[in-house]
PLY file of the C-alpha trace (Angstrom):
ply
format ascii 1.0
element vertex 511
property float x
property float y
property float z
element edge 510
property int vertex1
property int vertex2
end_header
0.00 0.00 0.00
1.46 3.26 -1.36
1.56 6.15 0.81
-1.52 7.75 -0.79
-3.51 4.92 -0.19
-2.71 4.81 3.27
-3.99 8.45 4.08
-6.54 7.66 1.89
-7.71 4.34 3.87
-7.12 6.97 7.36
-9.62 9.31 5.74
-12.28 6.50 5.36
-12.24 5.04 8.83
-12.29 9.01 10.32
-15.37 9.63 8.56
-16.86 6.21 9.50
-16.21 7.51 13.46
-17.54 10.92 12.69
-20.44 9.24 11.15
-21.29 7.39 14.49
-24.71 5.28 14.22
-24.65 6.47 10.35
-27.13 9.07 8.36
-30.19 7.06 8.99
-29.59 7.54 13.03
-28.83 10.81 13.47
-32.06 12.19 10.97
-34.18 10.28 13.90
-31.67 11.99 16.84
-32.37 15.39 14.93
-36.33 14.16 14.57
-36.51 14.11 17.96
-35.07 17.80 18.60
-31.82 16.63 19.67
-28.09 16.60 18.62
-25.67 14.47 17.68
-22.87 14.04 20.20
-20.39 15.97 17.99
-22.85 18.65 17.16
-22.98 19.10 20.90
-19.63 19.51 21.24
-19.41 22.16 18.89
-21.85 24.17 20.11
-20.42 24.48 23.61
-16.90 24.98 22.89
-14.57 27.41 21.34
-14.76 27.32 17.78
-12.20 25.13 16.42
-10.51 24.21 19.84
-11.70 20.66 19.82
-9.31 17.52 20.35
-10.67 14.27 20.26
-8.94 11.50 21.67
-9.44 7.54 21.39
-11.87 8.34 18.52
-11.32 4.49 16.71
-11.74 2.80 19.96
-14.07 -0.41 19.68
-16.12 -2.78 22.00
-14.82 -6.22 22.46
-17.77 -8.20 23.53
-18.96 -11.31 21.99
-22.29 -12.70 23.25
-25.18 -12.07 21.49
-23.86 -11.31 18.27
-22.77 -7.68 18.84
-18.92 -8.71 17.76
-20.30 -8.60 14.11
-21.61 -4.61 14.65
-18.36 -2.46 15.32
-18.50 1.21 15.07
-15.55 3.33 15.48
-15.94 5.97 19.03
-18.59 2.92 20.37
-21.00 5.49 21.47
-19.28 8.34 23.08
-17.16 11.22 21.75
-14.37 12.51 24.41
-11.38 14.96 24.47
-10.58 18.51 25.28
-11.14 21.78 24.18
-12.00 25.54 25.54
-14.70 27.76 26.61
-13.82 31.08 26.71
-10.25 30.78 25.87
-9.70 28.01 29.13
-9.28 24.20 28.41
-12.13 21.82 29.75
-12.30 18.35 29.53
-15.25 16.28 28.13
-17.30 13.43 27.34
-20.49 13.20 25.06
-22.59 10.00 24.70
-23.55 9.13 21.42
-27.33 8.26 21.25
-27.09 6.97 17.41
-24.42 4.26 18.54
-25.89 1.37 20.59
-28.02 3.82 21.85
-25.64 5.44 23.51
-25.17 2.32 25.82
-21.84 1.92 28.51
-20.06 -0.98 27.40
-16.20 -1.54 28.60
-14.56 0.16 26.00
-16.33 3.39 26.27
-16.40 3.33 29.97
-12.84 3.32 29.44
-12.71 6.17 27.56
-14.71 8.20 30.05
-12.09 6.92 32.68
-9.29 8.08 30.74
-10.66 11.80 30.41
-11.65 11.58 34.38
-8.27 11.38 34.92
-6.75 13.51 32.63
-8.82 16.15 33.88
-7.79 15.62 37.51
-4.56 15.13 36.68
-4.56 18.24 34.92
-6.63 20.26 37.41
-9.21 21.29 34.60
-12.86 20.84 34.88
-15.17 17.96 33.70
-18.39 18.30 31.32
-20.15 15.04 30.55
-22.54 15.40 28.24
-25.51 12.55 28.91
-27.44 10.64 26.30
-27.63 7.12 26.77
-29.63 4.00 26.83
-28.13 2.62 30.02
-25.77 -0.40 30.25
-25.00 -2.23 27.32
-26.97 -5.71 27.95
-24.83 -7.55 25.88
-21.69 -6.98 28.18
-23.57 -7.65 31.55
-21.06 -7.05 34.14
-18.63 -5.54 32.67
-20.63 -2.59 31.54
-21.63 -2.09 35.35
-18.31 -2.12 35.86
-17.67 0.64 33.98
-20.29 2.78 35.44
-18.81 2.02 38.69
-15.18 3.37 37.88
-16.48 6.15 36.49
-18.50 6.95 39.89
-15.27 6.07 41.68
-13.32 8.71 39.58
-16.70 11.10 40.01
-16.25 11.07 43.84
-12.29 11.27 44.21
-12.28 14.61 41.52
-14.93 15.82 43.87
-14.15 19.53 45.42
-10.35 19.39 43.25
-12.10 20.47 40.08
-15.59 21.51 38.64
-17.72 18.87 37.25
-20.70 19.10 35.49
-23.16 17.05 33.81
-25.58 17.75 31.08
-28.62 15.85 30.49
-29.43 15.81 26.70
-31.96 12.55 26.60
-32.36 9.64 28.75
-30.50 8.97 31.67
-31.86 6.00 33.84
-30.80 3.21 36.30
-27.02 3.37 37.75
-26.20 6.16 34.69
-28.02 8.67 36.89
-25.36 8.49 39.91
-22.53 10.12 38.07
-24.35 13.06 36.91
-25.57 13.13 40.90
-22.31 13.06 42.75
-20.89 15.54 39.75
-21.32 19.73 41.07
-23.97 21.06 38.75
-26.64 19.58 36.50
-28.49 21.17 33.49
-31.46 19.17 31.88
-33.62 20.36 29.18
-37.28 20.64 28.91
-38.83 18.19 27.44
-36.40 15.92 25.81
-34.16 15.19 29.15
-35.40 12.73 31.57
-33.76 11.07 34.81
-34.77 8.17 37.01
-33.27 4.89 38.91
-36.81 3.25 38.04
-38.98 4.23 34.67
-42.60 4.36 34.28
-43.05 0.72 33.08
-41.41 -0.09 36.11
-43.44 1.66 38.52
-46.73 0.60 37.45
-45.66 -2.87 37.49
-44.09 -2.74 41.21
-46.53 0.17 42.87
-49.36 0.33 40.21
-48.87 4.17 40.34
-49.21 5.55 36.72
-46.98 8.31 35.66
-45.12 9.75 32.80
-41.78 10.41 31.49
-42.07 13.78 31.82
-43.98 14.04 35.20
-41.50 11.18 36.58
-38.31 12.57 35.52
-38.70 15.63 33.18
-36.37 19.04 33.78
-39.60 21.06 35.34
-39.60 17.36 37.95
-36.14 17.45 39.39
-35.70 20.65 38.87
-38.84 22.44 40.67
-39.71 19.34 43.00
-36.79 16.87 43.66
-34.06 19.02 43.88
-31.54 16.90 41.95
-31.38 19.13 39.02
-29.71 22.78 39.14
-30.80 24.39 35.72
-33.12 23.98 32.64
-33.26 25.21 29.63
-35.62 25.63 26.52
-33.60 23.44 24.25
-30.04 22.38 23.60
-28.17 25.71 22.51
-29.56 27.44 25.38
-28.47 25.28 28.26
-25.10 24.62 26.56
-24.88 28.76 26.48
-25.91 28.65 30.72
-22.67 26.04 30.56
-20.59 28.65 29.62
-21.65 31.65 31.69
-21.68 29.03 34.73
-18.07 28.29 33.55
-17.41 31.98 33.41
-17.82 31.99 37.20
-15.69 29.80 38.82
-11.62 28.34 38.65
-10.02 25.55 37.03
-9.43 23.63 40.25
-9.01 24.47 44.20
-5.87 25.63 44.09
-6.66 28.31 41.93
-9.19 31.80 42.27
-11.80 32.62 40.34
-10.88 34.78 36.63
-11.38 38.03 37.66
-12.58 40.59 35.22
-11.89 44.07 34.49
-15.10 45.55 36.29
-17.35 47.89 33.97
-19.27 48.77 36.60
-18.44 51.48 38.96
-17.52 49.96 42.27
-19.13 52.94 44.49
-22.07 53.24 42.15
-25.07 55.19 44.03
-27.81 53.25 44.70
-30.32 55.54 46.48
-33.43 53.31 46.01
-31.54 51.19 48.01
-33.30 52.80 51.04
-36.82 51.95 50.03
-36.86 48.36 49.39
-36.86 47.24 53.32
-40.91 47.96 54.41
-41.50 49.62 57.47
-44.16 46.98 58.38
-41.81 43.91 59.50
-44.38 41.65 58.10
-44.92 42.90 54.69
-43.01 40.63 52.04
-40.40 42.01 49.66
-38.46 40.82 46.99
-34.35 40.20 48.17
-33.70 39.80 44.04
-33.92 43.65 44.23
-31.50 43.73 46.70
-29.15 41.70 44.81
-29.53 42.47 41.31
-28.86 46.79 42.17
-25.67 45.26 44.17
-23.78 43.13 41.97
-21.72 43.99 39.01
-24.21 44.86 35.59
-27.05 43.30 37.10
-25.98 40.20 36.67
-26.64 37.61 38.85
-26.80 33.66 37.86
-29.41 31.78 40.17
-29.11 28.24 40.76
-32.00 26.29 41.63
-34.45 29.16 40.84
-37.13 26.85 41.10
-36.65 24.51 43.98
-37.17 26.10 47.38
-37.60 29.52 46.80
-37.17 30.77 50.17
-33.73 30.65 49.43
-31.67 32.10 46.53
-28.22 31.09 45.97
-26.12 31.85 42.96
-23.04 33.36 41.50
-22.30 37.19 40.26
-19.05 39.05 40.54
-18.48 42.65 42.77
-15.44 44.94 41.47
-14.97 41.95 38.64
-14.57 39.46 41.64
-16.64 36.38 41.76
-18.77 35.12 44.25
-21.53 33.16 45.39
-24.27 34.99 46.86
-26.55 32.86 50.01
-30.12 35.16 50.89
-32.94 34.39 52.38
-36.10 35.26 50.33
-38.52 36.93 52.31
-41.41 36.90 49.50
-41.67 33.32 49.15
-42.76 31.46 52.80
-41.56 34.97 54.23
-37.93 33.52 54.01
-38.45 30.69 56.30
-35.51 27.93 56.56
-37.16 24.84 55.98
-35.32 21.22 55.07
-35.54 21.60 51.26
-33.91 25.52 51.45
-30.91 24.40 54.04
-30.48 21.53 51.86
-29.45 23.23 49.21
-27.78 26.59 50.44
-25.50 24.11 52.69
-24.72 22.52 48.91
-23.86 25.54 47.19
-21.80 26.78 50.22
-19.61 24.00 50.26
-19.10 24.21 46.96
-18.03 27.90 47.04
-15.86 27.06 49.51
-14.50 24.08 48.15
-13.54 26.38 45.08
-12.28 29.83 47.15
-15.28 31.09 45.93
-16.47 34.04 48.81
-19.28 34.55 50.03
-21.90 36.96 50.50
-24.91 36.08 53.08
-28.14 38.59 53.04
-30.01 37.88 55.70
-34.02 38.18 56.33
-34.92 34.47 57.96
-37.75 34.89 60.80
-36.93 31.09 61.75
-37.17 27.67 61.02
-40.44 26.03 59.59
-42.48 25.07 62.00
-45.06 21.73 61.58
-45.06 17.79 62.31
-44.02 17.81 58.56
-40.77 19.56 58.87
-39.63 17.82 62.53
-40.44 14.22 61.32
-38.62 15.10 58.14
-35.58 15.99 60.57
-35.11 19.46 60.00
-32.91 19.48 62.78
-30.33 17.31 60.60
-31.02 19.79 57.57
-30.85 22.91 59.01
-27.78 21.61 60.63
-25.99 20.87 57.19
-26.38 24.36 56.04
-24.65 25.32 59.81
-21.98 23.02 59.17
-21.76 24.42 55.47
-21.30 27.83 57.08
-18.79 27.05 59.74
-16.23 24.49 57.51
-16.15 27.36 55.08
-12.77 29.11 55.16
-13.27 31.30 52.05
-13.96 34.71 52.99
-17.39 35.54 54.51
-19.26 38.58 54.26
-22.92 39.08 55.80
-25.68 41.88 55.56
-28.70 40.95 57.58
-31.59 43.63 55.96
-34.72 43.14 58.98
-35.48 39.97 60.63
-32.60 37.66 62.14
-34.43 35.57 64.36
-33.05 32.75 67.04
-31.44 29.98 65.73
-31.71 30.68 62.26
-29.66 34.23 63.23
-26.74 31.67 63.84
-27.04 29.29 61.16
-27.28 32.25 58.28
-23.42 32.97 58.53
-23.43 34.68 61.79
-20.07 36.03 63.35
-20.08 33.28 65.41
-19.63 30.77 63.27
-16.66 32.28 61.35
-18.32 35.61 59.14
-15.16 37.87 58.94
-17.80 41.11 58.19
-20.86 41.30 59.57
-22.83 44.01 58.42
-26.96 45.31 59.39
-29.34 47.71 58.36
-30.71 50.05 60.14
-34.09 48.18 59.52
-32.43 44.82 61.16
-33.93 43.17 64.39
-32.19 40.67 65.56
-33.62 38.89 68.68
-34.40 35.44 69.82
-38.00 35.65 68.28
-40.13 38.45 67.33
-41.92 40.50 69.95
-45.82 39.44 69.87
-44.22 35.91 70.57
-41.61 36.73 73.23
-44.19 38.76 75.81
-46.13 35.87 75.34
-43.89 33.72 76.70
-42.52 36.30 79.21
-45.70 37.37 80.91
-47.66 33.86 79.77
-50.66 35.54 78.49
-51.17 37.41 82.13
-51.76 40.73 80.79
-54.63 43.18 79.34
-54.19 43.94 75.40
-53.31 48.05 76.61
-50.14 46.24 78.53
-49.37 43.56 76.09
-49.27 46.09 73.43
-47.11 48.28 75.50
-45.06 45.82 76.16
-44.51 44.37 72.48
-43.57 48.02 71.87
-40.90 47.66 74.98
-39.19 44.40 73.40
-39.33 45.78 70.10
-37.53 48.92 71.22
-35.07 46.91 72.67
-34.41 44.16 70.44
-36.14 44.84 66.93
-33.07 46.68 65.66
-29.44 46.32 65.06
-27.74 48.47 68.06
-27.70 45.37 70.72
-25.82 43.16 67.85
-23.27 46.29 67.06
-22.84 47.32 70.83
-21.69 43.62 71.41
-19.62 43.73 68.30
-21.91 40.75 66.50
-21.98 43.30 63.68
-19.29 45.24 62.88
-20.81 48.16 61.16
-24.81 49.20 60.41
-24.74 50.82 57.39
-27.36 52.73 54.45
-28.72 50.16 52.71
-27.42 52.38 49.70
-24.24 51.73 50.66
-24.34 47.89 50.27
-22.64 47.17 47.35
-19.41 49.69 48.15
-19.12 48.21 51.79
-19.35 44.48 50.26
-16.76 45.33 47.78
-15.15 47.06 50.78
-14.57 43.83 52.59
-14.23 41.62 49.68
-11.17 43.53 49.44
-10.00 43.05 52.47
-10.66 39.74 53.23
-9.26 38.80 49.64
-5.59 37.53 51.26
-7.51 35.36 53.86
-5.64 32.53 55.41
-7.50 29.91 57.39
-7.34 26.57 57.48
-9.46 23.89 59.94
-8.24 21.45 62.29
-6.46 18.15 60.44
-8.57 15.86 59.54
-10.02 12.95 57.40
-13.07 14.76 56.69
-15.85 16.15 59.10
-19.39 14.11 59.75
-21.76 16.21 58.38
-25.39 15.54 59.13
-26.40 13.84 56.13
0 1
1 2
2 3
3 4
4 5
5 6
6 7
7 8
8 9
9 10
10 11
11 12
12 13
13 14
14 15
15 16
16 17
17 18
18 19
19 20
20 21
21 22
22 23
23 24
24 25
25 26
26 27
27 28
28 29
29 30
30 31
31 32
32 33
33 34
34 35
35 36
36 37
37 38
38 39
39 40
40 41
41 42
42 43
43 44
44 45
45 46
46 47
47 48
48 49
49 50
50 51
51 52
52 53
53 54
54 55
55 56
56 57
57 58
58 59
59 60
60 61
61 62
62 63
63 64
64 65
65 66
66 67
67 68
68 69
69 70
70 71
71 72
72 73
73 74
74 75
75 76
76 77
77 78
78 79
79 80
80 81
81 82
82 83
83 84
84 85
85 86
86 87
87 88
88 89
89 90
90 91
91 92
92 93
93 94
94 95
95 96
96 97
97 98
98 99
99 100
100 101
101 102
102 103
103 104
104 105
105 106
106 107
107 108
108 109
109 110
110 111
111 112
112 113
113 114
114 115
115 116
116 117
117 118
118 119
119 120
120 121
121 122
122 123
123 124
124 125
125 126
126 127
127 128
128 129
129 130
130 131
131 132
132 133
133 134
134 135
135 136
136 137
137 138
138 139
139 140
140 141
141 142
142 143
143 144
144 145
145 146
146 147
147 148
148 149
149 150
150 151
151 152
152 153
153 154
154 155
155 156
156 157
157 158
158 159
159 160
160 161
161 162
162 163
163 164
164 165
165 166
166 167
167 168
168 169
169 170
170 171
171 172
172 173
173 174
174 175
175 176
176 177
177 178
178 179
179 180
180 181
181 182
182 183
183 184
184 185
185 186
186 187
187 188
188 189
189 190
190 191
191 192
192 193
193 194
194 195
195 196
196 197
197 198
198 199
199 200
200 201
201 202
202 203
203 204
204 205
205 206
206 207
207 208
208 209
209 210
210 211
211 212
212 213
213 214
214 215
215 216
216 217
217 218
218 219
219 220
220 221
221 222
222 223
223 224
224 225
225 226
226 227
227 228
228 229
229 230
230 231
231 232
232 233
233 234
234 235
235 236
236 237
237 238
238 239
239 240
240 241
241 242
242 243
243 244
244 245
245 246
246 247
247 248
248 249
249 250
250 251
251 252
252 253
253 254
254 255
255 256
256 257
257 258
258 259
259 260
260 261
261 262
262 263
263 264
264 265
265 266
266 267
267 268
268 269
269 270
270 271
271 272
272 273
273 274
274 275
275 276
276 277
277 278
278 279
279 280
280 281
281 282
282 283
283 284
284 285
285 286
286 287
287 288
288 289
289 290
290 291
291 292
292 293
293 294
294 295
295 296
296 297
297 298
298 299
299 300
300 301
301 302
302 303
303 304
304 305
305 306
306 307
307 308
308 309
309 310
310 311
311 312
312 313
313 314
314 315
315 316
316 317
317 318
318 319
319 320
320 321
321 322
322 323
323 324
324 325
325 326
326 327
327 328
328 329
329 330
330 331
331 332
332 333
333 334
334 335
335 336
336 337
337 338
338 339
339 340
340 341
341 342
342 343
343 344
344 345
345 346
346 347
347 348
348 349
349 350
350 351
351 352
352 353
353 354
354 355
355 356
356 357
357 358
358 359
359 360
360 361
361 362
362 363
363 364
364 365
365 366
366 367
367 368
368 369
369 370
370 371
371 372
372 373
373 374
374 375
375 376
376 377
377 378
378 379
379 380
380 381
381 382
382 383
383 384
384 385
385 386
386 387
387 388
388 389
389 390
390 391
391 392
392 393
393 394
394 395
395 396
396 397
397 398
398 399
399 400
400 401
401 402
402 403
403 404
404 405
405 406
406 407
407 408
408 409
409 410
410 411
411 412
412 413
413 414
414 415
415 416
416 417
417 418
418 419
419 420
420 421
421 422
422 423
423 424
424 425
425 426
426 427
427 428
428 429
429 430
430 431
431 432
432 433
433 434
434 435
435 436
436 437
437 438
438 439
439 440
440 441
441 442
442 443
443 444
444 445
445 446
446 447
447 448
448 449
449 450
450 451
451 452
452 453
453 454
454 455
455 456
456 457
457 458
458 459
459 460
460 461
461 462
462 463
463 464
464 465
465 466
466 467
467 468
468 469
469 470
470 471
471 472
472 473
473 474
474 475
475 476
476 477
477 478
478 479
479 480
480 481
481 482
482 483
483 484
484 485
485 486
486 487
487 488
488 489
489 490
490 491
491 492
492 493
493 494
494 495
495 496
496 497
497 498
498 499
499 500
500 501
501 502
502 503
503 504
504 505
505 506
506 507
507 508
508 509
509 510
């Protein structure tokens, strides 16, 4: 074979791989609204920064006949690349191949980019399309899924990870995308569950769909296990890359920082308006954070699932950070077991990442009810504490009104490690509110005239910040309009912090 006919045999088997399940396949992939893998892969990276690795890679089963069906790749496309100019690692099932199914030999591949990514300190992105294990390989293809779970956990907190669900994922397939940081599912044409519908009926006779079961809207408004949706495939590859924007490579390094655009001692007079006078009238805390933060530009995660807390990222003076607040328009910014659930999450991931962050406070309590207490919201509320407290990255809170009892503590309180602790002049912080404390105190003993007087007494007293300040829990009240300079203020100088906690394995948190 001349040397012509050697590039020219190259060129055949590259387009056989690029072809993947062939043109037949990936008409009824695009029939169905989705990509191909490759496609994918285009559309979230750099243009033209794309390296594919182990792209001729086989199975090597036997049984059943499959050894006569080959395809170059074997149903996932991995290798490296950029998004916005900074290599990432990744992985993309190929639904037109086997249906996308794990066998050994693409588990392998998987592996190998797990590790080079670690290795490397560079982040992760799997991009999830797959008809489950390959049957024909039985164990082995288990096997598989368990290395790459294995690799999942030990990358864990050394660098980002994050999974994209672009069609089925079901059975053991759904465990790597749940131990990875982030995940992003798309409406309608994403689904996740350990058990399917058929399933279901057949073992609990409950009848439900696809959608309903395991849909974006499902796991991300009601279970929790998803972080973001999107409308279709370009649009949550896009959130990809502005979530990318936000964070490092790895732990050891900082966040990018960008040039800021927006003036860092901007006025923000309205500022002063947005608390109510009435304690008990709701407002919206997104006002609060989108005047603060750089542009107005503030990506929420988990917008959906437990409102009464927002969490997200957005940057001060060009700096990156994650922002923790309690939302007093939805369940008047209660803590309840979904909401410390997954601030504690995010927290730990921020701090995992030397990611600061910034706590605004308005939390009247915990959720009271036989629901919450036999659902042990004394374990959940006590993850977000233990979030709180491990975190070493710097820690900057602004309570706006109510800080009440235990929940003032858990919600990044000095004493459990804030290095700035700032209040409004609208802040009460107390064990309870007032109406509830005289009746405890004086056990119902008095006349309306002297219980009134009396709520007005305790709210004097405690139903604002001075107490907190005199004791030097808060280290400055300050003009609401003045929130975004002070918080850039401290970012600044907590920026060189150096803490570390006591050696260990790794803490027990209340799981």
């Amino acid at each position: 074979m001349d040397l012509k006919a050697k590039f020219e045999h190259f060129e055949t088997i590259n387009k056989v791989a690029e072809a993947g399940g062939g043109q037949e396949r990936i008409e009824k992939q695009h029939a169905a609204g989705k990509k191909t893998a490759r496609e994918r892969i285009l559309d979230l990276l750099d243009p033209g920064t794309f390296n594919e690795i182990d792209k001729l890679v086989t199975h090597r089963a036997t049984d059943f006949g499959i050894d006569k069906t080959k395809i170059p790749g074997d149903g996932v496309v991995t290798g490296y690349g950029k998004i916005n100019g900074r290599l990432v690692y990744i992985f993309a099932q190929d639904f037109t191949v086997f249906g996308g199914t794990m066998s050994r030999s693409n588990a392998d591949k998987i592996v190998k980019i797990q590790e080079l990514a670690v290795k490397m300190g560079k982040p992760l992105i799997g991009l999830n399309d797959s008809g489950g294990a390959r049957i024909q390989e039985g164990v082995q293809s288990l096997a598989g899924y368990a290395d790459i779970f294995y690799n999942n956990v030990i990358s864990s907190g050394v660098i980002p990870q994050i999974s994209v669900i672009l069609g089925p994922c079901a059975g053991g397939a759904v465990y790597s995308p749940a131990l990875t940081d982030f995940i992003f599912m798309v409406n309608e044409t994403s689904h996740m569950f350990v058990t399917g519908p058929e399933v279901i009926k057949t073992v609990t006779h409950e009848d439900v769909s696809k959608e309903d079961l395991g849909g974006a809207v499902a796991h991300t408004s009601k279970s929790g296990v998803a972080h973001f949706n999107g409308e279709n495939e370009e649009q949550t590859l896009m959130m990809v890359r502005e979530l990318m924007s936000f964070l490092p490579l790895n732990n050891m390094e900082e966040p990018v920082a960008k040039i800021p655009t927006d003036p860092i001692d901007r006025f923000i007079g309205e500022l002063n308006e947005i608390v109510p006078v009435d304690p008990n009238k709701p407002y919206d805390m997104k006002d609060i954070i989108y005047k603060i933060v750089d542009d107005e530009h503030f990506l929420e995660v988990q917008p959906h699932y437990a409102a009464n807390i927002i969490v997200g990222f957005a940057r001060f003076g060009g700096r990156s950070v994650g922002i923790v607040a309690n939302q007093p328009a939805h369940l008047a910014g209660v803590l309840d077991i979904n909401s410390s659930a997954k601030a504690a999450r995010f927290v730990r991931f921020c701090d995992a990442f030397n990611i600061p962050l910034v706590t605004l406070v308005d939390v009247p309590g915990f959720l009271p009810g036989t629901q919450q207490e036999f659902g042990g919201i004394i374990k959940h509320g006590a993850k977000l504490l233990y979030a709180f407290a491990e975190a070493t990255v710097p820690k900057v809170t602004v309570i706006t009104r109510k800080a009440y009892g235990g929940a003032y503590d858990v919600m990044s309180s000095k004493h459990i490690g804030a290095d700035v602790n700032y209040a409004f002049p609208t802040a009460e912080i107390a064990v309870m509110g007032p109406e509830g404390a005289i009746n405890i105190l004086h056990r119902n003993k008095m006349d309306d005239e002297e219980k009134a007087q009396a709520v007005e007494e305790y709210r004097d007293t405690f139903a604002n910040p001075y107490r907190a300040a005199s004791l030097g829990y808060i280290d400055e009240i300050i003009y609401p309009k003045d929130t975004r300079i002070k918080i850039i203020n401290a970012l600044e100088m907590t920026q060189d912090k150096r803490k570390s906690n006591l050696p260990r394995k790794h803490g027990n948190i209340p799981l």
